[in-house]
mmCIF file of the N, C-alpha and C atoms, coordinates in Angstrom:
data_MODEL
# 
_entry.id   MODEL 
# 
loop_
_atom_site.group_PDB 
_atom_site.id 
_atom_site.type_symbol 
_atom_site.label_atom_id 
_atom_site.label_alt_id 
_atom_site.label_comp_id 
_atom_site.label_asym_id 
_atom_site.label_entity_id 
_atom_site.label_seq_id 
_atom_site.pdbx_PDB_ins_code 
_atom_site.Cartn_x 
_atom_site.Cartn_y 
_atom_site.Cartn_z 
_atom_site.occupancy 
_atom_site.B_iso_or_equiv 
_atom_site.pdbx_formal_charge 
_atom_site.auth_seq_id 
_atom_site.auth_comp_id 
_atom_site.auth_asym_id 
_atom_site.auth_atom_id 
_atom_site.pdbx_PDB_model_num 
ATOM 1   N N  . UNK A 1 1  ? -53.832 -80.959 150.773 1.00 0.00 ? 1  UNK A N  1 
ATOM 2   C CA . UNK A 1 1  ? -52.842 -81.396 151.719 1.00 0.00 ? 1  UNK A CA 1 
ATOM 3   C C  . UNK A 1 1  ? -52.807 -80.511 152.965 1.00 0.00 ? 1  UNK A C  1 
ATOM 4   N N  . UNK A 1 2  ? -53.006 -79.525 153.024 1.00 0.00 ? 2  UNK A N  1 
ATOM 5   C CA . UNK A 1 2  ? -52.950 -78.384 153.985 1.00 0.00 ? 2  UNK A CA 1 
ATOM 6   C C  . UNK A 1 2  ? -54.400 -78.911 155.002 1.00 0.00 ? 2  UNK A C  1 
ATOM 7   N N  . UNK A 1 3  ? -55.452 -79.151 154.261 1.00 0.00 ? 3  UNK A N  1 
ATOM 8   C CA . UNK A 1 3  ? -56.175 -79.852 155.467 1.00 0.00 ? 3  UNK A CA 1 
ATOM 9   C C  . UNK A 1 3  ? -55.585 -80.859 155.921 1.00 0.00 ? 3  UNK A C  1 
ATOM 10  N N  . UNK A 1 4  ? -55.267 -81.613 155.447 1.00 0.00 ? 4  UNK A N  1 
ATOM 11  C CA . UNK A 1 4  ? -54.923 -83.085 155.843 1.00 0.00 ? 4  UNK A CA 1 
ATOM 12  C C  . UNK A 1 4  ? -54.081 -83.038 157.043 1.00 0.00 ? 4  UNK A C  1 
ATOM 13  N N  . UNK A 1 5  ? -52.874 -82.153 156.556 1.00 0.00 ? 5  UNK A N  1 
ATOM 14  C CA . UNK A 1 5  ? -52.032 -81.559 157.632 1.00 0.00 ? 5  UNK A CA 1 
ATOM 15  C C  . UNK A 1 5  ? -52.868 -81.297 159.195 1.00 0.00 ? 5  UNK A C  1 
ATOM 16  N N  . UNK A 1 6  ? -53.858 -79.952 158.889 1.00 0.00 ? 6  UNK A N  1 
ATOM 17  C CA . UNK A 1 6  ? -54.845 -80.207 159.962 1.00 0.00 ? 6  UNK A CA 1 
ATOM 18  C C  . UNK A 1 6  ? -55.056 -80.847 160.899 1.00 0.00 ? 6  UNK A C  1 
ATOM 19  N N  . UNK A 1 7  ? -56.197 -82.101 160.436 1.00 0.00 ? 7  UNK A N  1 
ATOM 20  C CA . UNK A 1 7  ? -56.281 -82.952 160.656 1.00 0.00 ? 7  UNK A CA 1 
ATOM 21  C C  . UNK A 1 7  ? -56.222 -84.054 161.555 1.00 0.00 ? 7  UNK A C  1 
ATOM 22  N N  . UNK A 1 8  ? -54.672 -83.923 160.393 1.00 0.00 ? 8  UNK A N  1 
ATOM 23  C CA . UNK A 1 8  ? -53.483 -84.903 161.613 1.00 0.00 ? 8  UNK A CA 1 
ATOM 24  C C  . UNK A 1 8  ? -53.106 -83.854 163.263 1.00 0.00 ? 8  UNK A C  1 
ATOM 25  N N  . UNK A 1 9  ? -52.891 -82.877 162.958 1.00 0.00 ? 9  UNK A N  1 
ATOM 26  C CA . UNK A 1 9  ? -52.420 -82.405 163.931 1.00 0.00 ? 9  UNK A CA 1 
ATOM 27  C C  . UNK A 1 9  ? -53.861 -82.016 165.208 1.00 0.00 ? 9  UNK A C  1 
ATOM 28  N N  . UNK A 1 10 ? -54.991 -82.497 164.406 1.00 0.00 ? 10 UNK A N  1 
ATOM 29  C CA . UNK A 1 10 ? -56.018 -82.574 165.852 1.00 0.00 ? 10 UNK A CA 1 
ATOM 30  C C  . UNK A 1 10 ? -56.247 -83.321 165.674 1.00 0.00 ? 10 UNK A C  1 
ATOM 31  N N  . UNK A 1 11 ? -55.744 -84.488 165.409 1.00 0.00 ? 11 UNK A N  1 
ATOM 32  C CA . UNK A 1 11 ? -55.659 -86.043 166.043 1.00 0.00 ? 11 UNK A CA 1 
ATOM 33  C C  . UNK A 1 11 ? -56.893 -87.076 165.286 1.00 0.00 ? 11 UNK A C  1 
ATOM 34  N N  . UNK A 1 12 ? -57.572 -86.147 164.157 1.00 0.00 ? 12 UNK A N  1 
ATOM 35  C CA . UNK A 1 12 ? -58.558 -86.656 163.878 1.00 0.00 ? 12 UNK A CA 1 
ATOM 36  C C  . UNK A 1 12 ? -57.633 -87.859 162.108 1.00 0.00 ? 12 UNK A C  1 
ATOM 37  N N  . UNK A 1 13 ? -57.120 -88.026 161.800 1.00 0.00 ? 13 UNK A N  1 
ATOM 38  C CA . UNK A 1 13 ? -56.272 -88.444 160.862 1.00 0.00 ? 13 UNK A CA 1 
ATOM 39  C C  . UNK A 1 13 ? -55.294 -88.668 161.513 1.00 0.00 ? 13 UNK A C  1 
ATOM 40  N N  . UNK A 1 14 ? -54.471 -90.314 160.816 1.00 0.00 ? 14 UNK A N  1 
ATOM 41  C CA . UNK A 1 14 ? -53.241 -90.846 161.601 1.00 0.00 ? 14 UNK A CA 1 
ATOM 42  C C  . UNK A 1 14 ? -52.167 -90.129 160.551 1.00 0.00 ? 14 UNK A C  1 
ATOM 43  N N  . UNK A 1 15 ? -51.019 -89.844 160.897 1.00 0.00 ? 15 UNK A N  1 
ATOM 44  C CA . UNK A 1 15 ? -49.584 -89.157 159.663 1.00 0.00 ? 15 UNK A CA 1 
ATOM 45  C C  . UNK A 1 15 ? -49.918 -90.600 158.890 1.00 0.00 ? 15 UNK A C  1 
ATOM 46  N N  . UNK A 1 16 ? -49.822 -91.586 159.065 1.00 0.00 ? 16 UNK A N  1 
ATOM 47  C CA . UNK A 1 16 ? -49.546 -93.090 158.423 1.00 0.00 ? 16 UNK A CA 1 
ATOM 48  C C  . UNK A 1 16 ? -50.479 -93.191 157.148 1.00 0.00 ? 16 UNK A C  1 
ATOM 49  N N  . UNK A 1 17 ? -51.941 -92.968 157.731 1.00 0.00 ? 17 UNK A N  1 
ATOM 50  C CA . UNK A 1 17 ? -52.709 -92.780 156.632 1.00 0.00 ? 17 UNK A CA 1 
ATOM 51  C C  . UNK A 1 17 ? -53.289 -91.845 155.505 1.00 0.00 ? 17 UNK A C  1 
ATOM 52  N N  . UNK A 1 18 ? -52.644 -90.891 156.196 1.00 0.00 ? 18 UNK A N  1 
ATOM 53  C CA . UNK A 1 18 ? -52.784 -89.368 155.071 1.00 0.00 ? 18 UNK A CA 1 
ATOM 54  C C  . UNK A 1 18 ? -51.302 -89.682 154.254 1.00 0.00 ? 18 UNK A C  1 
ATOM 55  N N  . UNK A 1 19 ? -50.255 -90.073 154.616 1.00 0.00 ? 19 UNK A N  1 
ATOM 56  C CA . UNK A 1 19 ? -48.794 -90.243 153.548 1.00 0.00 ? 19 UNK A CA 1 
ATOM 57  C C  . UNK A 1 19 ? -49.402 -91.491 152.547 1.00 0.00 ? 19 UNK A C  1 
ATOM 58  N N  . UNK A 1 20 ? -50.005 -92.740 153.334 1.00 0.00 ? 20 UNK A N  1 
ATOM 59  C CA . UNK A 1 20 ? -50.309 -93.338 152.000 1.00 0.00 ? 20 UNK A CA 1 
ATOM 60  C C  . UNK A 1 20 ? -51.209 -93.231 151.434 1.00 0.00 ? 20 UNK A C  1 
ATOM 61  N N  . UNK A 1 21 ? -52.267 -92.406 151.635 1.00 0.00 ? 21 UNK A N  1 
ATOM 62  C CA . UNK A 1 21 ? -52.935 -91.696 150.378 1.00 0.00 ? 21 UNK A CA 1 
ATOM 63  C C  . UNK A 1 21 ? -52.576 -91.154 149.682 1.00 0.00 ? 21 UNK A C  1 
ATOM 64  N N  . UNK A 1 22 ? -51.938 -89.871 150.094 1.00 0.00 ? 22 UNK A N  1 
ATOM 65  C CA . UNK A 1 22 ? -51.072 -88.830 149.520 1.00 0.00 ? 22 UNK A CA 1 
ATOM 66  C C  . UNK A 1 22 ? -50.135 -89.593 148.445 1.00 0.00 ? 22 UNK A C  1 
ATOM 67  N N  . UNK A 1 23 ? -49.721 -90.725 148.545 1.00 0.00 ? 23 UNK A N  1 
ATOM 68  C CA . UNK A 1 23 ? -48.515 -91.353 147.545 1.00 0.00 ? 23 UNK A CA 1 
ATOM 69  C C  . UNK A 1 23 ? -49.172 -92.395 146.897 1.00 0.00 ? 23 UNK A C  1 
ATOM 70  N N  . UNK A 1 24 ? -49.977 -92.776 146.941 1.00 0.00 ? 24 UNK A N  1 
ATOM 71  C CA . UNK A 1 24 ? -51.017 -93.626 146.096 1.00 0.00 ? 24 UNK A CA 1 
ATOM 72  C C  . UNK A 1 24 ? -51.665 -92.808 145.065 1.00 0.00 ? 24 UNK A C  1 
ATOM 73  N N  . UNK A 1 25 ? -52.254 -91.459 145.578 1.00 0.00 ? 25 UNK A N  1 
ATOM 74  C CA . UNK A 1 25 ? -52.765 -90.298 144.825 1.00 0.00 ? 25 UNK A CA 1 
ATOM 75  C C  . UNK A 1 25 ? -51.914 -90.351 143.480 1.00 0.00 ? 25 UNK A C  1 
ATOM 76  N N  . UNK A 1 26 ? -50.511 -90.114 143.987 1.00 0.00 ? 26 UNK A N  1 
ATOM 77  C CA . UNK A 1 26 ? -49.426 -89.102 143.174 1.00 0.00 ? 26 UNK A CA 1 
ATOM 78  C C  . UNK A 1 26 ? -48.969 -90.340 142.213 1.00 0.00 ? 26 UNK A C  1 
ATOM 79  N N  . UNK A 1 27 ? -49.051 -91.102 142.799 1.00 0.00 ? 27 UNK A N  1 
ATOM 80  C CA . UNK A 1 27 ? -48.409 -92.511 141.811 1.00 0.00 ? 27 UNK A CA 1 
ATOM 81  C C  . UNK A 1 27 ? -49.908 -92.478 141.179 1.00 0.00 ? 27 UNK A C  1 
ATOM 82  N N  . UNK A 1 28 ? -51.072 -92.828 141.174 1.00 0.00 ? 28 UNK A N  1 
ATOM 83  C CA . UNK A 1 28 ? -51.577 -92.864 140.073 1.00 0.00 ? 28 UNK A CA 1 
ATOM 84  C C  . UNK A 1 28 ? -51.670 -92.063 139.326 1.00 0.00 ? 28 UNK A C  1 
ATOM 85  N N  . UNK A 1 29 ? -51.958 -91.009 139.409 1.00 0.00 ? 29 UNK A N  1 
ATOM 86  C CA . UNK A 1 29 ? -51.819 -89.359 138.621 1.00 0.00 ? 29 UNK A CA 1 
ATOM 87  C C  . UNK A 1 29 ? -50.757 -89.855 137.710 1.00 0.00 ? 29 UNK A C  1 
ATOM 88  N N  . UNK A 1 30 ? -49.590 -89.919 138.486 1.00 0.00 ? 30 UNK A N  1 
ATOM 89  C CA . UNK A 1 30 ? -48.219 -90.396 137.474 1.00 0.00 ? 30 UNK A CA 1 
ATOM 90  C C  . UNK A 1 30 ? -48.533 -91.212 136.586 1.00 0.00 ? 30 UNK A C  1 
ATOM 91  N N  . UNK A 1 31 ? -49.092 -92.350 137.078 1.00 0.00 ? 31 UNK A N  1 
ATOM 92  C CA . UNK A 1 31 ? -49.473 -93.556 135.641 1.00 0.00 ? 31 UNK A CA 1 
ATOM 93  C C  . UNK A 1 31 ? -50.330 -93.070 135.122 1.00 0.00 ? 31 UNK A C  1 
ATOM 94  N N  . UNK A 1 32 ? -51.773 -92.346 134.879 1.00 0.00 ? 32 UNK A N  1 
ATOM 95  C CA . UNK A 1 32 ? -52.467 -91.829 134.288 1.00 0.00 ? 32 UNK A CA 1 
ATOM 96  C C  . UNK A 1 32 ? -52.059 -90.693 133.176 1.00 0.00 ? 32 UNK A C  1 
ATOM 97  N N  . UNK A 1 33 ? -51.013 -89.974 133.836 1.00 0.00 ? 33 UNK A N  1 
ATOM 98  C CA . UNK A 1 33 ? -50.704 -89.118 132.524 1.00 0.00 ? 33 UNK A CA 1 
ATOM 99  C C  . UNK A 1 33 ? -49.287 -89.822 131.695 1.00 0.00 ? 33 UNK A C  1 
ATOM 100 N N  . UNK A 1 34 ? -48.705 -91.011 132.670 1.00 0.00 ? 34 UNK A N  1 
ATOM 101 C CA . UNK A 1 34 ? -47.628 -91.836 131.452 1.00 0.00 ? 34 UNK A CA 1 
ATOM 102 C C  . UNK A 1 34 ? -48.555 -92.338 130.329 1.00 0.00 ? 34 UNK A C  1 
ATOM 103 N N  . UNK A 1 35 ? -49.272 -92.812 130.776 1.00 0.00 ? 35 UNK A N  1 
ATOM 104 C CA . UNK A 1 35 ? -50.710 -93.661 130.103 1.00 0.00 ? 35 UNK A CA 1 
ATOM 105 C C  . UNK A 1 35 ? -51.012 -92.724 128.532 1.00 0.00 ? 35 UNK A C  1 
ATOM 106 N N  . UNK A 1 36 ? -51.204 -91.369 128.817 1.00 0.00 ? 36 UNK A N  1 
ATOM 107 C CA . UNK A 1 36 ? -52.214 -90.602 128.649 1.00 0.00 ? 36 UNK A CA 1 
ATOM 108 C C  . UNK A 1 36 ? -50.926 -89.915 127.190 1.00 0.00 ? 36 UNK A C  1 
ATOM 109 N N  . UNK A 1 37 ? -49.766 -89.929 128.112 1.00 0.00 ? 37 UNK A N  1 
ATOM 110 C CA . UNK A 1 37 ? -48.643 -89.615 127.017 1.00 0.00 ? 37 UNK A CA 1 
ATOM 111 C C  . UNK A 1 37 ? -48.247 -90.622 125.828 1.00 0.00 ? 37 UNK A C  1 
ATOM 112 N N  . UNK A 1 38 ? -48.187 -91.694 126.449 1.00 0.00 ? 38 UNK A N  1 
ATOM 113 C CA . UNK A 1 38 ? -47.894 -93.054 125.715 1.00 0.00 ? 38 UNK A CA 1 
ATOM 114 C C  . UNK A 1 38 ? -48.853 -93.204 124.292 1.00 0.00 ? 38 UNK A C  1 
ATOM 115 N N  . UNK A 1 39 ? -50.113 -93.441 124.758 1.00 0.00 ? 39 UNK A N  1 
ATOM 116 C CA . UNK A 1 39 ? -51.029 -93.502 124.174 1.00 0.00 ? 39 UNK A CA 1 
ATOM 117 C C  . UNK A 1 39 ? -51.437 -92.225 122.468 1.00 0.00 ? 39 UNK A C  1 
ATOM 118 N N  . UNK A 1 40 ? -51.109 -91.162 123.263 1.00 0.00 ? 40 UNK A N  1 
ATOM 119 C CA . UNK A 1 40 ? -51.484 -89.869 122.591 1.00 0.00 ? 40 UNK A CA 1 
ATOM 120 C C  . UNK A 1 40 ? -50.244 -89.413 121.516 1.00 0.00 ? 40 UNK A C  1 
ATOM 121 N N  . UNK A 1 41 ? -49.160 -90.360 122.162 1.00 0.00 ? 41 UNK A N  1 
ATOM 122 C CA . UNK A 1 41 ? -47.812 -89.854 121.716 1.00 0.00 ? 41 UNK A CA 1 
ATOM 123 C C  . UNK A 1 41 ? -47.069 -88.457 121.496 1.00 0.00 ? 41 UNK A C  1 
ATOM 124 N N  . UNK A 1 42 ? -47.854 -87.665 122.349 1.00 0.00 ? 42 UNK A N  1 
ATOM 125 C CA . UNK A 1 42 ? -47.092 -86.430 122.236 1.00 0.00 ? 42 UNK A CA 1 
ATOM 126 C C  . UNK A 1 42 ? -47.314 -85.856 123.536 1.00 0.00 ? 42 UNK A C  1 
ATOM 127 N N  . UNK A 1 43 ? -46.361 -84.936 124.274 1.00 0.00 ? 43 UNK A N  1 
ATOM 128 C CA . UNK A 1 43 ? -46.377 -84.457 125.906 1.00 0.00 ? 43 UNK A CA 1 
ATOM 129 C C  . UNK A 1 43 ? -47.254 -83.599 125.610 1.00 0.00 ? 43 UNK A C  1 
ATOM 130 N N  . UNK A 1 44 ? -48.218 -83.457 126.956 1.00 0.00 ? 44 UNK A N  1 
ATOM 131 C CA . UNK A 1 44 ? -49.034 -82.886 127.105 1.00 0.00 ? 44 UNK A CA 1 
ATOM 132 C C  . UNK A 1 44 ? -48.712 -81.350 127.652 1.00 0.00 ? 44 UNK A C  1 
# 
């Protein structure tokens, strides 16, 4: 994220498209380890 930050701030990345990566990232991560808990039945 700290590049990304970068980035954006030399114009080479829009804020618009680094946030919805960034939250697409984090939401799947999220379903991957609900998944991963569900499945396994015990917290990781």
């Amino acid at each position: 994220m700290p590049y990304s930050g970068y980035l954006v701030a030399a114009g080479k990345l829009s804020m618009f498209s680094v946030t919805l990566v960034a939250a697409l990232a984090n939401l799947s991560g999220s379903c991957i380890e609900y998944a991963i808990g569900k499945f396994v039945d015990r917290p990781l």
